[in-house]
C-alpha positions in Angstrom: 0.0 0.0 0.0 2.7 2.1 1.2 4.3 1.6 -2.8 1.4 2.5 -4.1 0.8 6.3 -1.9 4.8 7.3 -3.0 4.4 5.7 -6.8 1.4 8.0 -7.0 2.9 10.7 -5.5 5.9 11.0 -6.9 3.9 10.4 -10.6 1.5 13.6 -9.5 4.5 15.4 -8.3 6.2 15.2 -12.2 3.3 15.5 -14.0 2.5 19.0 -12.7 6.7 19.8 -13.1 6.3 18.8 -16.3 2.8 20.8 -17.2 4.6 23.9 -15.6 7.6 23.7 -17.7 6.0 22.7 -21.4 5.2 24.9 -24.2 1.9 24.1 -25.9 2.3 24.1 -29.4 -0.4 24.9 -32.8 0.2 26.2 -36.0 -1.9 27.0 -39.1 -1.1 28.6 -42.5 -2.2 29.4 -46.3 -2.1 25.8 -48.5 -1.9 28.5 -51.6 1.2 30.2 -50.0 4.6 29.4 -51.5 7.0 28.9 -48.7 9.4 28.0 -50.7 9.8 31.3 -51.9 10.4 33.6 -48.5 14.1 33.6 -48.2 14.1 37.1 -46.3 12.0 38.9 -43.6 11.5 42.2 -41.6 9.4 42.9 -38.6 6.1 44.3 -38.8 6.4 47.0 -36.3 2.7 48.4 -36.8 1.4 44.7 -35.2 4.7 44.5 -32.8 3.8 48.0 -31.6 0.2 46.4 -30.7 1.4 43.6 -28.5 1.0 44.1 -24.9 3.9 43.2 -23.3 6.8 45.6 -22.3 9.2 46.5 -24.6 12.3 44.5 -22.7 10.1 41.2 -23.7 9.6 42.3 -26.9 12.6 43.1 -27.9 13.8 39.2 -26.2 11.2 37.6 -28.8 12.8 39.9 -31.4 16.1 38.4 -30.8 15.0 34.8 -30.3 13.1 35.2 -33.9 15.9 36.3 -35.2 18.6 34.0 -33.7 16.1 31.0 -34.9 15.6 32.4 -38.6 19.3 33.0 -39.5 19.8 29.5 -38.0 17.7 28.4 -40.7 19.3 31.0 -43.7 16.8 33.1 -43.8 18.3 36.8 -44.0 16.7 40.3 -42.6 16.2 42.6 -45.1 14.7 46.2 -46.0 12.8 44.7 -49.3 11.4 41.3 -47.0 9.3 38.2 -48.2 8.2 38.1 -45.3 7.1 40.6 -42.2 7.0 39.0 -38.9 4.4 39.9 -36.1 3.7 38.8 -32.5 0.6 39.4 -30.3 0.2 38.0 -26.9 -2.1 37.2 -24.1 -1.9 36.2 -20.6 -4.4 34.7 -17.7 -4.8 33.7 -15.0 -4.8 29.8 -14.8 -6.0 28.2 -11.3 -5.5 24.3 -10.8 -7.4 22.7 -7.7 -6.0 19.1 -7.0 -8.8 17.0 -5.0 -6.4 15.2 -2.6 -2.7 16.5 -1.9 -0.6 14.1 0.1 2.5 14.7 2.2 5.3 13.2 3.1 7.4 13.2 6.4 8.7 11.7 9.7 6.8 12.1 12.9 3.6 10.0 14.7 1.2 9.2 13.2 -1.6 6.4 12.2 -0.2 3.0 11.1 -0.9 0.5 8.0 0.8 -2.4 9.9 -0.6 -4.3 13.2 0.4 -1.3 15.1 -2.2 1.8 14.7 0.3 4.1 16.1 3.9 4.5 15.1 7.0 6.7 15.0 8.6 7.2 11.5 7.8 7.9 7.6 4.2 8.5 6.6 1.5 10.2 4.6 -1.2 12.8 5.3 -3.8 13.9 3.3 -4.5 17.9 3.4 -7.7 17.5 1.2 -8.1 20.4 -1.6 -4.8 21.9 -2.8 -5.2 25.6 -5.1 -2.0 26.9 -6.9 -2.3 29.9 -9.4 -0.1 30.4 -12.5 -0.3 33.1 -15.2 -0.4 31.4 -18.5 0.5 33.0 -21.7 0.5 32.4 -25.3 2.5 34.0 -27.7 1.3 34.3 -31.2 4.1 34.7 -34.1 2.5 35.8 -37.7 4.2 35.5 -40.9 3.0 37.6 -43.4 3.4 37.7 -47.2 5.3 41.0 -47.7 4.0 41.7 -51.5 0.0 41.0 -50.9 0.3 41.8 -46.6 -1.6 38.6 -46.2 -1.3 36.1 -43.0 0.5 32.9 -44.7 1.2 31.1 -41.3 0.5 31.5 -37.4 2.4 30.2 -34.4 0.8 29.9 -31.4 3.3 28.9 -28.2 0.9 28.9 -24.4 2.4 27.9 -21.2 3.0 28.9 -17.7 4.9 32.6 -17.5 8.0 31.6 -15.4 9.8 33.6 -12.6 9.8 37.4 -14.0 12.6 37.9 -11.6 15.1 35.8 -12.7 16.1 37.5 -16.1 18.4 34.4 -17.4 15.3 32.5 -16.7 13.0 34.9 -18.3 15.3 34.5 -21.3 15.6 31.0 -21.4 11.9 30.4 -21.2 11.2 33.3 -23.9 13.7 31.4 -26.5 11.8 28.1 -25.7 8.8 29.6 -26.6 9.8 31.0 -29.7 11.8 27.8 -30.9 8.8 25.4 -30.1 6.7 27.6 -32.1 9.0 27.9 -34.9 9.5 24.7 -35.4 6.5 24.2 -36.8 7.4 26.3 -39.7 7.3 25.6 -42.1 4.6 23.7 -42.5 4.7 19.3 -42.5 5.4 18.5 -45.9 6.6 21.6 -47.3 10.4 21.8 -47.8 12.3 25.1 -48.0 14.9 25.4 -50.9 
């Protein structure tokens, strides 16, 4: 029995590690555009000027765009293919588990022929409430000669520590690369 309480446990205790730390991921785009065809971009600073985020973040998207483009060849450039724009939102997100379980050392109530006993054990404190501020981070790409939307990126997850600026970076450039790499599209090679 005892297996079962830390196996559970300890399989609640990663999956919420590993819903806090991951990126949710969509995409969608234009099956008439030509990707093949957008070697060079710019950003669209009429829709960057829009999103409302501080201008520190924006400019760490900025950079992560453009450290994950020229990885791929793609050059910036006054006379673009492409013009790139974000957009974000945030909210609040509020997760109630139904039973949270501790772990410690002290007395307490026994599973073996002893009701009473001194060492490890497990309480239940009933309802547990944590609140995270979720945000999604949209990245456009639009087709420079007809200004229309050929493919959107959408990245949501949990807004880390805004303290911590390496952090801040690091979860910023995970954001942007998880998005990007759905670009292009499945199926659709660049030349």
């Amino acid at each position: 029995m005892r297996s079962l309480f830390k196996l559970s446990f300890t399989l609640a205790a990663l999956l919420l590690l590993a819903s806090c730390s991951s990126v949710r991921v969509a995409s969608d785009y234009d099956r008439g555009a030509d990707f093949s065809g957008y070697k060079s971009y710019a950003f669209y600073k009429t829709g960057i000027d829009k999103a409302m985020i501080s201008d520190l973040d924006k400019k760490r998207i900025l950079r992560a765009i453009d450290g994950e483009l020229n990885g791929r060849g793609f050059v910036k450039s006054e006379n673009p293919d492409l013009l790139i724009s974000i957009f974000t939102t945030e909210k609040d997100r509020v997760d109630i588990y139904a039973n949270s379980f501790g772990w410690g050392w002290g007395w307490g109530w026994g599973w073996g022929y002893n009701p009473w006993f001194w060492g490890p054990g497990a309480w239940n404190y009933g309802p547990a409430v944590t609140t995270n501020t979720e945000g999604t981070l949209y990245i456009d790409l639009i087709d420079a000669a007809t200004r229309e939307l050929v493919w959107q990126g959408k990245g949501t997850g949990i807004l880390g520590n805004n303290q911590n600026m390496e952090k801040k970076e690091e979860r910023i450039q995970d954001f942007v690369s998880r998005i990007l790499e759905r670009y292009p599209p499945e199926g659709i090679a660049l030349k």
